[in-house]
N, CA, C and O atoms as a CHARMM CRD file, in Angstrom:
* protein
*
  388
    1    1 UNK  N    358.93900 217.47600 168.77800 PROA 1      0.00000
    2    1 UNK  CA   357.75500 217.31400 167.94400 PROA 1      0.00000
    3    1 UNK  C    356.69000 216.54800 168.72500 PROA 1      0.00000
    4    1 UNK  O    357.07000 215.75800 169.58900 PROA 1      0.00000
    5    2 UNK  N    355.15800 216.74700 168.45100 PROA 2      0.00000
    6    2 UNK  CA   354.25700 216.21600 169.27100 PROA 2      0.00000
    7    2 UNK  C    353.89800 214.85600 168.61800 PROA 2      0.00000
    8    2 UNK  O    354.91800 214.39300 168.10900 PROA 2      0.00000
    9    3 UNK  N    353.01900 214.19000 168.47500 PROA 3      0.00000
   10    3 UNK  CA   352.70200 213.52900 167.65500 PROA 3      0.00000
   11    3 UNK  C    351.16500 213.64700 167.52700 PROA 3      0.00000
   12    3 UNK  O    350.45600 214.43800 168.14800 PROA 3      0.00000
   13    4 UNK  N    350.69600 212.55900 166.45000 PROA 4      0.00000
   14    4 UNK  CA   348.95300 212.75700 166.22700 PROA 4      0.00000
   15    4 UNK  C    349.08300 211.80600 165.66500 PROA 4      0.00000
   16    4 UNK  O    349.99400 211.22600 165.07400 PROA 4      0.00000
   17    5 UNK  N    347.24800 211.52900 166.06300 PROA 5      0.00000
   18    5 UNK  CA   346.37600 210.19900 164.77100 PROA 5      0.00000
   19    5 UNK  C    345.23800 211.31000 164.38300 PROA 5      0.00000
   20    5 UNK  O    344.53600 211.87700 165.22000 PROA 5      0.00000
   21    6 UNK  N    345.17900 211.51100 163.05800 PROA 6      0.00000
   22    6 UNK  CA   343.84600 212.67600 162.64300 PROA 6      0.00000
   23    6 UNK  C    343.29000 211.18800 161.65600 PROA 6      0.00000
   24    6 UNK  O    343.86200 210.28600 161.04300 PROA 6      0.00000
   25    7 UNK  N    341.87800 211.57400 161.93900 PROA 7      0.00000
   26    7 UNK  CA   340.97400 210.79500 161.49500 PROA 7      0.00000
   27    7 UNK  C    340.34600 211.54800 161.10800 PROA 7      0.00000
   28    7 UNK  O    339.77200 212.44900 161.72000 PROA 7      0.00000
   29    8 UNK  N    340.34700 211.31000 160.02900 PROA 8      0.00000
   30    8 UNK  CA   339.42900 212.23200 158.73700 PROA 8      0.00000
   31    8 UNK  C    338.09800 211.24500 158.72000 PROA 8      0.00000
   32    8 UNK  O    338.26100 210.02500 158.73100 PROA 8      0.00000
   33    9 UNK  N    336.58400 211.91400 158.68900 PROA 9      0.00000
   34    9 UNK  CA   335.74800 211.00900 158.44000 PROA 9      0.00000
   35    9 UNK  C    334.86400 211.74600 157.09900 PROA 9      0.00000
   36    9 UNK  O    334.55100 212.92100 157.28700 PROA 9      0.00000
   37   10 UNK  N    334.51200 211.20900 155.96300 PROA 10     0.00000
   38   10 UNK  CA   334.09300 212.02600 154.73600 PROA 10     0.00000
   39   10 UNK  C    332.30400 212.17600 155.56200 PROA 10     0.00000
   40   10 UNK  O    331.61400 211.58300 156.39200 PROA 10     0.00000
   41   11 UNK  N    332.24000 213.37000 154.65900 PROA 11     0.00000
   42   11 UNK  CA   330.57800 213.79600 154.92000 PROA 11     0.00000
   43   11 UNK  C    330.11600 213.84700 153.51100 PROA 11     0.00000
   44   11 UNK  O    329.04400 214.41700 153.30800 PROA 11     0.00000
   45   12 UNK  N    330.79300 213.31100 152.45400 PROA 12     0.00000
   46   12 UNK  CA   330.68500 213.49400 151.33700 PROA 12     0.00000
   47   12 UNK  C    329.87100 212.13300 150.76500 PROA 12     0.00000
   48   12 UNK  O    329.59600 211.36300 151.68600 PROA 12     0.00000
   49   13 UNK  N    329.49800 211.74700 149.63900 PROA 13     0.00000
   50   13 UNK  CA   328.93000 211.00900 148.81100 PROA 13     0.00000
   51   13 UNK  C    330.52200 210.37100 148.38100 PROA 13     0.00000
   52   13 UNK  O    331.50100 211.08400 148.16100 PROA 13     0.00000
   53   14 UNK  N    330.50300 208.73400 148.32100 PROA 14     0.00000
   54   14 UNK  CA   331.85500 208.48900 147.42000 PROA 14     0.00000
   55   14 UNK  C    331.79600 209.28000 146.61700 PROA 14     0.00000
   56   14 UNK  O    332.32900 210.32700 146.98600 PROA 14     0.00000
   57   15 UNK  N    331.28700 209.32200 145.39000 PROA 15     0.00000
   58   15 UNK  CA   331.42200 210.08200 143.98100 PROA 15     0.00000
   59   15 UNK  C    332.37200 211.43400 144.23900 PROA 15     0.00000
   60   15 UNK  O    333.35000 211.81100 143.59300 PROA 15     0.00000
   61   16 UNK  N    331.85600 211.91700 145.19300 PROA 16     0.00000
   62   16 UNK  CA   332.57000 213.38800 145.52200 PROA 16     0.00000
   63   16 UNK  C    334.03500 213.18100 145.78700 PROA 16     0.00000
   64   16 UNK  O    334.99500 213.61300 145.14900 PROA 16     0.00000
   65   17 UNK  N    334.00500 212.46400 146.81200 PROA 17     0.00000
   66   17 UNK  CA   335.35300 211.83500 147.46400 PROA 17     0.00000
   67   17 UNK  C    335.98900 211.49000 146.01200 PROA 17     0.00000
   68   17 UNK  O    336.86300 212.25600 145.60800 PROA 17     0.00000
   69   18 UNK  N    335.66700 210.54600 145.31200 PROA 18     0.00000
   70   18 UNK  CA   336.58300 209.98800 144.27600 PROA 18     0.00000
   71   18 UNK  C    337.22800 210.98200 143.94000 PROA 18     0.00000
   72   18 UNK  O    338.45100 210.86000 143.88500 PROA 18     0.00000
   73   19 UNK  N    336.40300 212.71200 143.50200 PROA 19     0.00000
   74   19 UNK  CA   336.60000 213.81600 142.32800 PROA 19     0.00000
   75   19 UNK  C    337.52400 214.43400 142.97300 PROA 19     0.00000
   76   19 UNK  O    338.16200 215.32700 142.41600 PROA 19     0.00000
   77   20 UNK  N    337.78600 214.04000 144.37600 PROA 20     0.00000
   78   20 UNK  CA   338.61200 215.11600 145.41700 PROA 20     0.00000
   79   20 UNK  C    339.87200 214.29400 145.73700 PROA 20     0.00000
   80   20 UNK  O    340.71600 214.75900 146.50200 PROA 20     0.00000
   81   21 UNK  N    340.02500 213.04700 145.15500 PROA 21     0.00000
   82   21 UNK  CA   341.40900 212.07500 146.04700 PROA 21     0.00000
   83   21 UNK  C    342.24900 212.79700 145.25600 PROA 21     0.00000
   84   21 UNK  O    343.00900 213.47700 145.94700 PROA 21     0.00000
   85   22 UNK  N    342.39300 212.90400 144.26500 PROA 22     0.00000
   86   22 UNK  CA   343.78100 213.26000 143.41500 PROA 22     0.00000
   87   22 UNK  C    344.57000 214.56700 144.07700 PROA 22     0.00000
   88   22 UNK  O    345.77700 214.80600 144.04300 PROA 22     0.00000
   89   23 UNK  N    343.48700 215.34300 144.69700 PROA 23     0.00000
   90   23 UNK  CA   344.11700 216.85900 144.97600 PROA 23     0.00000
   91   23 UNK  C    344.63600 216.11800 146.76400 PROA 23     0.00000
   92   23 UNK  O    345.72200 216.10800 147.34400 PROA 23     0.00000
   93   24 UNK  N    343.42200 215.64800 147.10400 PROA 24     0.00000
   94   24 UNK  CA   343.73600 215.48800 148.57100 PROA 24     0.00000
   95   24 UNK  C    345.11700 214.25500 148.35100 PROA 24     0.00000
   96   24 UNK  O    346.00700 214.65100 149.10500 PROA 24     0.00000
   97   25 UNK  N    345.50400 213.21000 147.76400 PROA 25     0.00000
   98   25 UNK  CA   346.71200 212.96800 148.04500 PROA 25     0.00000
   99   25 UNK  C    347.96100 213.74400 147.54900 PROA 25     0.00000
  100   25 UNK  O    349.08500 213.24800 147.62700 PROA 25     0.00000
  101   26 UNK  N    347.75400 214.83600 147.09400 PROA 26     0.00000
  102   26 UNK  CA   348.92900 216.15700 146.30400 PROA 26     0.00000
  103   26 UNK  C    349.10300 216.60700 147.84200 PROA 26     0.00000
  104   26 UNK  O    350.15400 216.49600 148.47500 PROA 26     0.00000
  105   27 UNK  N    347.81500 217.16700 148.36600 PROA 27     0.00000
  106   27 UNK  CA   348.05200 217.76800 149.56500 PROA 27     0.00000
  107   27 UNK  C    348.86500 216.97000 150.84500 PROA 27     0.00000
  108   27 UNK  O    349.52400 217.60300 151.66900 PROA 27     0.00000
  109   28 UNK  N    348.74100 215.73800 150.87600 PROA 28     0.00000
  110   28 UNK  CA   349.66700 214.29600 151.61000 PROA 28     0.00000
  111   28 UNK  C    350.39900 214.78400 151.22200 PROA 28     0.00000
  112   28 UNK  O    351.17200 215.15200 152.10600 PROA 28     0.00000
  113   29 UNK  N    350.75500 215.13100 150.06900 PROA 29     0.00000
  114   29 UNK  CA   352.77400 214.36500 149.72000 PROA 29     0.00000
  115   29 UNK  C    353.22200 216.13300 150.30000 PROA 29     0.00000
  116   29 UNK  O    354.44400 216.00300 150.24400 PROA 29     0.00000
  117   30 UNK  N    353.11000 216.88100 150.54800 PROA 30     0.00000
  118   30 UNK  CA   354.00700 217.79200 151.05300 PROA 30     0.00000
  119   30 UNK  C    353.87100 217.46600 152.46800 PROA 30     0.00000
  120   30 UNK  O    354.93600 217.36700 153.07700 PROA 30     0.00000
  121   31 UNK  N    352.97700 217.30900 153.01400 PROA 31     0.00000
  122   31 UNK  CA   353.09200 216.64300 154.75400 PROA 31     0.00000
  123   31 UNK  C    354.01700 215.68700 154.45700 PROA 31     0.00000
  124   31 UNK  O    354.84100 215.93000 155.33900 PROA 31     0.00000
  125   32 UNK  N    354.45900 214.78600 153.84800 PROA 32     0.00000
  126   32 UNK  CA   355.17400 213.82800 153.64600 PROA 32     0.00000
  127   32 UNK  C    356.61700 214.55500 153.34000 PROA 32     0.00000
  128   32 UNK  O    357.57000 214.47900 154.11500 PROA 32     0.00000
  129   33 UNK  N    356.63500 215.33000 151.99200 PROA 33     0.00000
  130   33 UNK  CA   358.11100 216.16700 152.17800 PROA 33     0.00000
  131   33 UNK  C    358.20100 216.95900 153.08300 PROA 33     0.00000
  132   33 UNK  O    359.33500 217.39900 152.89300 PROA 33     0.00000
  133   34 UNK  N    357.87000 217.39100 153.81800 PROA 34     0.00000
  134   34 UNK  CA   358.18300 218.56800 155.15900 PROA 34     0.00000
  135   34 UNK  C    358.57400 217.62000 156.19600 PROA 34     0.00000
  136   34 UNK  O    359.22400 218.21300 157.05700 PROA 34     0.00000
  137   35 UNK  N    358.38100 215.93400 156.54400 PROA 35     0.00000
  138   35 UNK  CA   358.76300 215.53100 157.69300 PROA 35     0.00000
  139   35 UNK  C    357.41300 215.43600 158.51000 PROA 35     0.00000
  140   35 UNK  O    357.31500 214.99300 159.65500 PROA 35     0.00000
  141   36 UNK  N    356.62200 215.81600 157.90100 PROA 36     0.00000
  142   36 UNK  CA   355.83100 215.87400 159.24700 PROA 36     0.00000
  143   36 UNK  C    354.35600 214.22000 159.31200 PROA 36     0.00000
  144   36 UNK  O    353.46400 213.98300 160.12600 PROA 36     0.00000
  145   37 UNK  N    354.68900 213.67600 158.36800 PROA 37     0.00000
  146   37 UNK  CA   353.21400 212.92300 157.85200 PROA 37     0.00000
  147   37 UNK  C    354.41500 211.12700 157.67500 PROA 37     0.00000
  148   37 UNK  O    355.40400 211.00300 156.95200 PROA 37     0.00000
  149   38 UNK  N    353.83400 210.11400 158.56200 PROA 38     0.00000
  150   38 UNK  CA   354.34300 208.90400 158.82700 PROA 38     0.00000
  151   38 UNK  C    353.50300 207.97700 157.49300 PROA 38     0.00000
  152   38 UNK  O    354.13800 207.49300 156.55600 PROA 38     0.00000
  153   39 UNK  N    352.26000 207.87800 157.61100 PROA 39     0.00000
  154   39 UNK  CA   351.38400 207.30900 157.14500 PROA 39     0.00000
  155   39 UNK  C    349.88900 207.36100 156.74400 PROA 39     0.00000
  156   39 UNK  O    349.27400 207.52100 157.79800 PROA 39     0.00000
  157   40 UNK  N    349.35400 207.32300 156.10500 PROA 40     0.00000
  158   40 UNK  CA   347.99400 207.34900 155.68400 PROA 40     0.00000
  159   40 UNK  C    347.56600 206.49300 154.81600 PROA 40     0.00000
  160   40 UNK  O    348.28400 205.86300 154.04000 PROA 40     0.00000
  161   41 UNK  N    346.15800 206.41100 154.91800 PROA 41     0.00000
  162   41 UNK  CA   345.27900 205.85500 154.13300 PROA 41     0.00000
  163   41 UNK  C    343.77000 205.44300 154.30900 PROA 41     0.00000
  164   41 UNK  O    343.27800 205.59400 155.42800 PROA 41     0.00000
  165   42 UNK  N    343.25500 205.10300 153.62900 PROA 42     0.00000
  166   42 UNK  CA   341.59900 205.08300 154.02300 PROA 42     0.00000
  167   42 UNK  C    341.39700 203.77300 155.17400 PROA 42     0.00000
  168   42 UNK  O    342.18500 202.86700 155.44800 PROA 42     0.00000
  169   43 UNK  N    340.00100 204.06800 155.72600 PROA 43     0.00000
  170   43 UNK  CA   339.79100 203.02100 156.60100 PROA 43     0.00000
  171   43 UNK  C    338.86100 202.20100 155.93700 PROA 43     0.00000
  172   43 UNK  O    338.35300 202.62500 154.89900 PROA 43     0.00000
  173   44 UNK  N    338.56400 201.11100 156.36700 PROA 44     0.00000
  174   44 UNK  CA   338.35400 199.92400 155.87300 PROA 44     0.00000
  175   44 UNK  C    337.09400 199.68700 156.66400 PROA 44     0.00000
  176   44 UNK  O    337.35200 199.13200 157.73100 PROA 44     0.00000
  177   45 UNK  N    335.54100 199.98200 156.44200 PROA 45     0.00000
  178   45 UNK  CA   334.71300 200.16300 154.86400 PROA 45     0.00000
  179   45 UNK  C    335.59200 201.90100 154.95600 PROA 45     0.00000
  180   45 UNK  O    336.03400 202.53900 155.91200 PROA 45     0.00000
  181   46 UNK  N    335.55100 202.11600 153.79800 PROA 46     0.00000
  182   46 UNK  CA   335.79100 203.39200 153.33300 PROA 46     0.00000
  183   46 UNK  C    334.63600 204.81000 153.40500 PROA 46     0.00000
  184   46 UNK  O    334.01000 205.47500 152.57900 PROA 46     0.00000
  185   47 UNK  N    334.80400 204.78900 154.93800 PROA 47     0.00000
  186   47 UNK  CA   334.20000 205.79600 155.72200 PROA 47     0.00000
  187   47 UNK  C    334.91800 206.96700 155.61300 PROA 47     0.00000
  188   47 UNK  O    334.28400 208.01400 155.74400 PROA 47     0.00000
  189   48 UNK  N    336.20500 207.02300 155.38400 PROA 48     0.00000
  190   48 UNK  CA   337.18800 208.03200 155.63700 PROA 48     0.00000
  191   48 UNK  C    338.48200 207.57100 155.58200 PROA 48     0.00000
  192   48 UNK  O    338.71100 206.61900 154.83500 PROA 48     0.00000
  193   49 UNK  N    339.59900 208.18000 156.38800 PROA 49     0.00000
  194   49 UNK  CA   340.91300 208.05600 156.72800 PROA 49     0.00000
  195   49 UNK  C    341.40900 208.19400 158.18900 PROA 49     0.00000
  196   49 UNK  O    340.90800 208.44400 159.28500 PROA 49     0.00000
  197   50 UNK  N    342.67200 207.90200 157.66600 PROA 50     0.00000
  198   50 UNK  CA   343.90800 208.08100 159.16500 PROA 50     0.00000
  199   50 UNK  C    344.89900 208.45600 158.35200 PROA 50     0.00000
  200   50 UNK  O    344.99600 208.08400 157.18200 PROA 50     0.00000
  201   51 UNK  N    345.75400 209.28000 158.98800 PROA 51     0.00000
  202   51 UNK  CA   346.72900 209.73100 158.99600 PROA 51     0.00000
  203   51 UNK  C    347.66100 209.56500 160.80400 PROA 51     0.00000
  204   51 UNK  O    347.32900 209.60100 161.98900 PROA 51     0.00000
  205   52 UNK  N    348.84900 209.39300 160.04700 PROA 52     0.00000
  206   52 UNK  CA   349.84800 209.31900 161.55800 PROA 52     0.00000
  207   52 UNK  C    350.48800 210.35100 161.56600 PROA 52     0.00000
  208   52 UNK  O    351.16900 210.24100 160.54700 PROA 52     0.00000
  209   53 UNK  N    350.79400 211.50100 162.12500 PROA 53     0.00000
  210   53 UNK  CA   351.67000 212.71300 161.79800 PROA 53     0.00000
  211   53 UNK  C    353.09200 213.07000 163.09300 PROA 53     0.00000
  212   53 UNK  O    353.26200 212.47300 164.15600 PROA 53     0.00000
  213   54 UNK  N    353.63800 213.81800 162.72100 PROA 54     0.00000
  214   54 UNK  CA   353.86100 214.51000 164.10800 PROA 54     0.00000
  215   54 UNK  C    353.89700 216.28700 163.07200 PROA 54     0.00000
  216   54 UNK  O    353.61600 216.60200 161.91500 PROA 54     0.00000
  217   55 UNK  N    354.46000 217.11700 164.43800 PROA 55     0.00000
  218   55 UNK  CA   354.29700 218.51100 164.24900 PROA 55     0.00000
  219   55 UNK  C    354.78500 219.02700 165.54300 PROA 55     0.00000
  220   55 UNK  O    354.52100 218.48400 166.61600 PROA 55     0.00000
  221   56 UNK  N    355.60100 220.23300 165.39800 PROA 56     0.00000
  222   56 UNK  CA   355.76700 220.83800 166.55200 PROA 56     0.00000
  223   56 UNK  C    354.52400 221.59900 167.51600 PROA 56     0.00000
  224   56 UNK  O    354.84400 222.25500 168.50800 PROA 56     0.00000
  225   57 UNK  N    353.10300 221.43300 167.11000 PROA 57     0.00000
  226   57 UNK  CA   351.66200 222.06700 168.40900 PROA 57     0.00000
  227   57 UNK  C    350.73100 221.27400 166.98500 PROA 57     0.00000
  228   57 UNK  O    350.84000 220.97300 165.79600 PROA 57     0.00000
  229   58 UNK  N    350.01600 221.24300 167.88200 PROA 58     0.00000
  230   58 UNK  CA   348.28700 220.71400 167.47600 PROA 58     0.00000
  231   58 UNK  C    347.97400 221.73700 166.59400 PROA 58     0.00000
  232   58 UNK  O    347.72900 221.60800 165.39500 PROA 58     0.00000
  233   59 UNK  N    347.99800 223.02700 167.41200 PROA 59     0.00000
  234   59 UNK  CA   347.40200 224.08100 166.25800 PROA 59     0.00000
  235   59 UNK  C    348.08500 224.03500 165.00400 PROA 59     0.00000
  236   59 UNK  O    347.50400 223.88400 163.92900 PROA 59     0.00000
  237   60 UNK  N    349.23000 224.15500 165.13200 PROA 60     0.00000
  238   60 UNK  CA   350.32600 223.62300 163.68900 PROA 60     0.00000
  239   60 UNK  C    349.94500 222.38400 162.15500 PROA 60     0.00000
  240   60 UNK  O    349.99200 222.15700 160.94600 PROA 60     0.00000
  241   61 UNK  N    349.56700 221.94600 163.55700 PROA 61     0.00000
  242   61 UNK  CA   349.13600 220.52900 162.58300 PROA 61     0.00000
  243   61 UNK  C    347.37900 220.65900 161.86600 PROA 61     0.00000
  244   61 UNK  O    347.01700 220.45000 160.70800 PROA 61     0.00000
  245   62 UNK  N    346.65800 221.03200 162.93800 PROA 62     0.00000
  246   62 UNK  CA   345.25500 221.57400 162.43000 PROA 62     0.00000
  247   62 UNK  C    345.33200 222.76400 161.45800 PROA 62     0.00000
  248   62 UNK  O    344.58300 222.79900 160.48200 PROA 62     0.00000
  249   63 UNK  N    346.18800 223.70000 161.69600 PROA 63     0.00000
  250   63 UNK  CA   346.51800 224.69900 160.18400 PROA 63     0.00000
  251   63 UNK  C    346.73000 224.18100 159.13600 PROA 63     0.00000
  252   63 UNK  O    345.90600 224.35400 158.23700 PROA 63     0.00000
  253   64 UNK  N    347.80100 223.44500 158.92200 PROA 64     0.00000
  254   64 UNK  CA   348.02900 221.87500 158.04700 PROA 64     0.00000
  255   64 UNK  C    346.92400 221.72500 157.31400 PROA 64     0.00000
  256   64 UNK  O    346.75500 222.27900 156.22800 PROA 64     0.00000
  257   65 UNK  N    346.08200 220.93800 157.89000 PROA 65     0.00000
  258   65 UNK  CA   344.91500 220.46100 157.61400 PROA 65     0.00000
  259   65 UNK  C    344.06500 221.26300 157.12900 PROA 65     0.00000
  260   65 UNK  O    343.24300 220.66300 156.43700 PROA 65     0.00000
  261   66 UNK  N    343.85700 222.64600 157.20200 PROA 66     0.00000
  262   66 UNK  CA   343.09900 223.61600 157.34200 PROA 66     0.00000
  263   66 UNK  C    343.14900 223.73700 155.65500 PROA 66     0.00000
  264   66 UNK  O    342.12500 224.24600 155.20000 PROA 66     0.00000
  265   67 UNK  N    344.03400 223.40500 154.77900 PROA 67     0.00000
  266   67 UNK  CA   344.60800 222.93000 153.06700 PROA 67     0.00000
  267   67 UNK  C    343.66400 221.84400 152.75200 PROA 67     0.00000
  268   67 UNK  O    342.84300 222.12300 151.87800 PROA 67     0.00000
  269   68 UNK  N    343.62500 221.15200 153.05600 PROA 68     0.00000
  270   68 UNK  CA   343.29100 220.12000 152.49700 PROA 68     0.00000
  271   68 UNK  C    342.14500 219.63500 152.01800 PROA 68     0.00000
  272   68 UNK  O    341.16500 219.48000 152.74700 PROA 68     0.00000
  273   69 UNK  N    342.14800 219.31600 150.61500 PROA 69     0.00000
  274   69 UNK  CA   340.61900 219.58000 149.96500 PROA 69     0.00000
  275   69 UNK  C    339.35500 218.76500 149.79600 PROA 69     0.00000
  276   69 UNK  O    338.43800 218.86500 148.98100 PROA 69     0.00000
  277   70 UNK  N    339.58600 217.87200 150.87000 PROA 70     0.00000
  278   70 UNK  CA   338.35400 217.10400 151.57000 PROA 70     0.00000
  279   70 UNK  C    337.63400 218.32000 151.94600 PROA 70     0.00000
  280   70 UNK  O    336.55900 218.61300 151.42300 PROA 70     0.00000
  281   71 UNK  N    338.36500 219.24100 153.10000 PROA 71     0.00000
  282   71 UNK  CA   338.15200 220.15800 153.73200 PROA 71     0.00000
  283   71 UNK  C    337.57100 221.14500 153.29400 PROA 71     0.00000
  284   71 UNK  O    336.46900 221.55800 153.65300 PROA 71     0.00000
  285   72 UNK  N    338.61500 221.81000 152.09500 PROA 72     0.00000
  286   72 UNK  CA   337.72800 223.14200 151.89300 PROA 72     0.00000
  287   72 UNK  C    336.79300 222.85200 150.67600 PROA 72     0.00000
  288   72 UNK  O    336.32700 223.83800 150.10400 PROA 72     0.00000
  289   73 UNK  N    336.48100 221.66600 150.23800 PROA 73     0.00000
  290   73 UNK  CA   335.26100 221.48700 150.20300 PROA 73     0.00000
  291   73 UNK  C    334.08400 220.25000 150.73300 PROA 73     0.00000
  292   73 UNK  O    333.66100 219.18900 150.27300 PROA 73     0.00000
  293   74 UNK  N    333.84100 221.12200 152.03000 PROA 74     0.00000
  294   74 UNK  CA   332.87900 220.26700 152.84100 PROA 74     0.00000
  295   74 UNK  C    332.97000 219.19700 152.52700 PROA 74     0.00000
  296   74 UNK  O    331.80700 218.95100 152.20800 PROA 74     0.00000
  297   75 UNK  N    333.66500 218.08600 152.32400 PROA 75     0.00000
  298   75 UNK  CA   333.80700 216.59100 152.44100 PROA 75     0.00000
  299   75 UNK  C    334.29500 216.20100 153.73200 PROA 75     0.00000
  300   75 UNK  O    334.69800 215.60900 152.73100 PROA 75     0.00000
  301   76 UNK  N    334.52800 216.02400 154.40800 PROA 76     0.00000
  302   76 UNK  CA   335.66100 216.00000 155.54100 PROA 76     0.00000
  303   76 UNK  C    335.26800 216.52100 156.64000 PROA 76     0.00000
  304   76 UNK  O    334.62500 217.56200 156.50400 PROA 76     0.00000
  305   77 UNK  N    335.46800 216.08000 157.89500 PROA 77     0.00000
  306   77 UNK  CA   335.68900 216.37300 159.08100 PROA 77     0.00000
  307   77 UNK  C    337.01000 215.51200 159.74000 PROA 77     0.00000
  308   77 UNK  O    337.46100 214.43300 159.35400 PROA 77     0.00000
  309   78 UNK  N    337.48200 216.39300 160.89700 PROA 78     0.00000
  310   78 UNK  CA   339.04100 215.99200 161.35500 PROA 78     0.00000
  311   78 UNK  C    338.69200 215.45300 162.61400 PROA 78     0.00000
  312   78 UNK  O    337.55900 215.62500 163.06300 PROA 78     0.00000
  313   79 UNK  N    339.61100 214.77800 163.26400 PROA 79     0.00000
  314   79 UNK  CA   339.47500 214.25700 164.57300 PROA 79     0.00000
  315   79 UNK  C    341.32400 214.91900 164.33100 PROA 79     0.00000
  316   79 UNK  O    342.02500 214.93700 163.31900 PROA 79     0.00000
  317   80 UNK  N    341.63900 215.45300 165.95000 PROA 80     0.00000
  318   80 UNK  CA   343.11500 215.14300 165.63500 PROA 80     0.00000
  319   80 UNK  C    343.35700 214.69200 167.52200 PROA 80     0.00000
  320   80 UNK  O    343.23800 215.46600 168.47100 PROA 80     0.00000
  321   81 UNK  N    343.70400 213.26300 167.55800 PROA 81     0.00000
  322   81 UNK  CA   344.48400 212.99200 168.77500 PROA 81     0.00000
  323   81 UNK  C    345.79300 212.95100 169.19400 PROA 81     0.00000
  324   81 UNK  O    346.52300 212.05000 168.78000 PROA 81     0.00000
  325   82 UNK  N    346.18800 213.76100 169.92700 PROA 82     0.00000
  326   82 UNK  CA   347.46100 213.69700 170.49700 PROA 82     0.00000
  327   82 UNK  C    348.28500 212.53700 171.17100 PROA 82     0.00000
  328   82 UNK  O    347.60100 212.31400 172.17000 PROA 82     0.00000
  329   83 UNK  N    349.27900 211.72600 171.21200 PROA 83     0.00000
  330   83 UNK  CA   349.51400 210.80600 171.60900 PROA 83     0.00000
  331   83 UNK  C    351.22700 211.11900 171.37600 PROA 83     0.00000
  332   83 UNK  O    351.85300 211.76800 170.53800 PROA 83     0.00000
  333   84 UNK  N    351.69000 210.13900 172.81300 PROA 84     0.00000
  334   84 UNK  CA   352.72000 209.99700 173.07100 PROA 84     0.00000
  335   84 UNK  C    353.44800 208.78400 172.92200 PROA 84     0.00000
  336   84 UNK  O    353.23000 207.93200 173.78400 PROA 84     0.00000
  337   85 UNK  N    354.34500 208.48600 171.93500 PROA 85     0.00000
  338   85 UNK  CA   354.81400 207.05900 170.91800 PROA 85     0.00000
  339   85 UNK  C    355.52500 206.49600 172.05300 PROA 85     0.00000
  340   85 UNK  O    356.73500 206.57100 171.83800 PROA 85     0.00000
  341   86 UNK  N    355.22000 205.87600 173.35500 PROA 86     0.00000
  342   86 UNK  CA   356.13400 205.49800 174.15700 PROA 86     0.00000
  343   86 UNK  C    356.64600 204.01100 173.90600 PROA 86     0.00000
  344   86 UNK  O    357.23400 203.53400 174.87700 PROA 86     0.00000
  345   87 UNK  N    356.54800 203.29000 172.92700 PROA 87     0.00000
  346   87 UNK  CA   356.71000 201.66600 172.88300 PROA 87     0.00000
  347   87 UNK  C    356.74400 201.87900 171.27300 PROA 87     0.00000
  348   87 UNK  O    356.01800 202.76100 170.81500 PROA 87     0.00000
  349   88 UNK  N    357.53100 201.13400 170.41700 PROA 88     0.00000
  350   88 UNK  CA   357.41500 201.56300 168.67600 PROA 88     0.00000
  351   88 UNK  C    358.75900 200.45800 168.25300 PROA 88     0.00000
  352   88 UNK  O    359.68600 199.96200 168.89400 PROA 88     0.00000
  353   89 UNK  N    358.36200 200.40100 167.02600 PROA 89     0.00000
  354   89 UNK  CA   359.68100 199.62100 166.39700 PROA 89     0.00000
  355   89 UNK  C    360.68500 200.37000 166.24100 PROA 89     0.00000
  356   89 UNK  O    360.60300 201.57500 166.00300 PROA 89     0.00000
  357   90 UNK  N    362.39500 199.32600 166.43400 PROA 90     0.00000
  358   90 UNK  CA   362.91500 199.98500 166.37400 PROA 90     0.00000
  359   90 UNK  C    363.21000 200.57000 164.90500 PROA 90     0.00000
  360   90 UNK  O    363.61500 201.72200 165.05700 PROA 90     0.00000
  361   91 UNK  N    363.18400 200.37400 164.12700 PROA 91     0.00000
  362   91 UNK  CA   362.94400 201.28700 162.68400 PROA 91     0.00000
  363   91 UNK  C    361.99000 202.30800 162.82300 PROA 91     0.00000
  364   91 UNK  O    361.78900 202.85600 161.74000 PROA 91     0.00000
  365   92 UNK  N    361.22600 202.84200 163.88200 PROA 92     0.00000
  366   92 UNK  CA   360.58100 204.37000 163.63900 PROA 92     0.00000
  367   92 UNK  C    361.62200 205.38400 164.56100 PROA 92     0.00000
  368   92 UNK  O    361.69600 206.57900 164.27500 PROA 92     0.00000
  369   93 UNK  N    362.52100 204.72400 165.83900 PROA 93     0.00000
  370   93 UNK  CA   363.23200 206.16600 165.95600 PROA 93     0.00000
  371   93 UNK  C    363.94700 207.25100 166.03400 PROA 93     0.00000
  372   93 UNK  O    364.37100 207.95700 166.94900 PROA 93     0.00000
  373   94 UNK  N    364.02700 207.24300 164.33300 PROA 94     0.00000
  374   94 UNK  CA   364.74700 208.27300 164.14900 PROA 94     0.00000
  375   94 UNK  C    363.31700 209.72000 163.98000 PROA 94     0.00000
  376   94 UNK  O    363.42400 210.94000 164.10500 PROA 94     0.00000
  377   95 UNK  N    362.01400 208.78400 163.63700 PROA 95     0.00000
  378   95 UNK  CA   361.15700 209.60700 162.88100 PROA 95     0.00000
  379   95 UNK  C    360.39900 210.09800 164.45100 PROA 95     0.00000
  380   95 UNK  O    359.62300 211.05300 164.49900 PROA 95     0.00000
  381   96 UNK  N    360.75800 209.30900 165.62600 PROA 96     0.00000
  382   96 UNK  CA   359.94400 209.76300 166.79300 PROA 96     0.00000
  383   96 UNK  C    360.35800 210.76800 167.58100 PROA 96     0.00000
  384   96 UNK  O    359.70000 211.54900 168.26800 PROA 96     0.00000
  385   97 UNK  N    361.79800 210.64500 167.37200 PROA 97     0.00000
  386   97 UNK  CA   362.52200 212.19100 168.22100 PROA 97     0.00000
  387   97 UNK  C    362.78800 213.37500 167.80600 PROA 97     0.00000
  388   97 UNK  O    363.26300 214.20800 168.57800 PROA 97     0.00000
């Protein structure tokens, strides 16, 4: 599995964002049951998000995303960086290999 940090940044108005969290954290929790989604949550001022993922390819993981209803409605833009977990607690690896 690869890993990622996707940084979601909203292009939206809060108000919009608010009308869209309920669906967009529905859309989290199956990244979360499939294995593939560590962590998320908004960034701090509430510009957007992070998410920690892994996935077997980038494109995999950007299809993923390609759901998610920040996204398909114009709220949202993705950053997705690839990164290699070489240093981590030992309580993450079972989730790193």
């Amino acid at each position: 599995m690869k890993h990622f940090l996707i940084e979601i940044q909203y292009t939206a108005p809060p108000e919009i964002i608010a009308g869209i969290l309920a669906d967009h954290r529905a859309f989290l929790q199956i990244g979360y049951d499939q294995g593939w989604l560590l962590m998320s949550g908004p960034m701090n001022p509430k510009t957007g998000g992070i998410v920690i993922a892994r996935a077997p390819s980038l494109e995999e993981i950007q299809t993923y995303f390609l759901n998610d209803p920040y996204g398909q409605n114009q709220a949202a833009t993705y950053r997705f960086v690839e990164f290699d977990p070489v240093k981590r607690q030992p309580v993450l690896e079972d989730w790193v290999r």
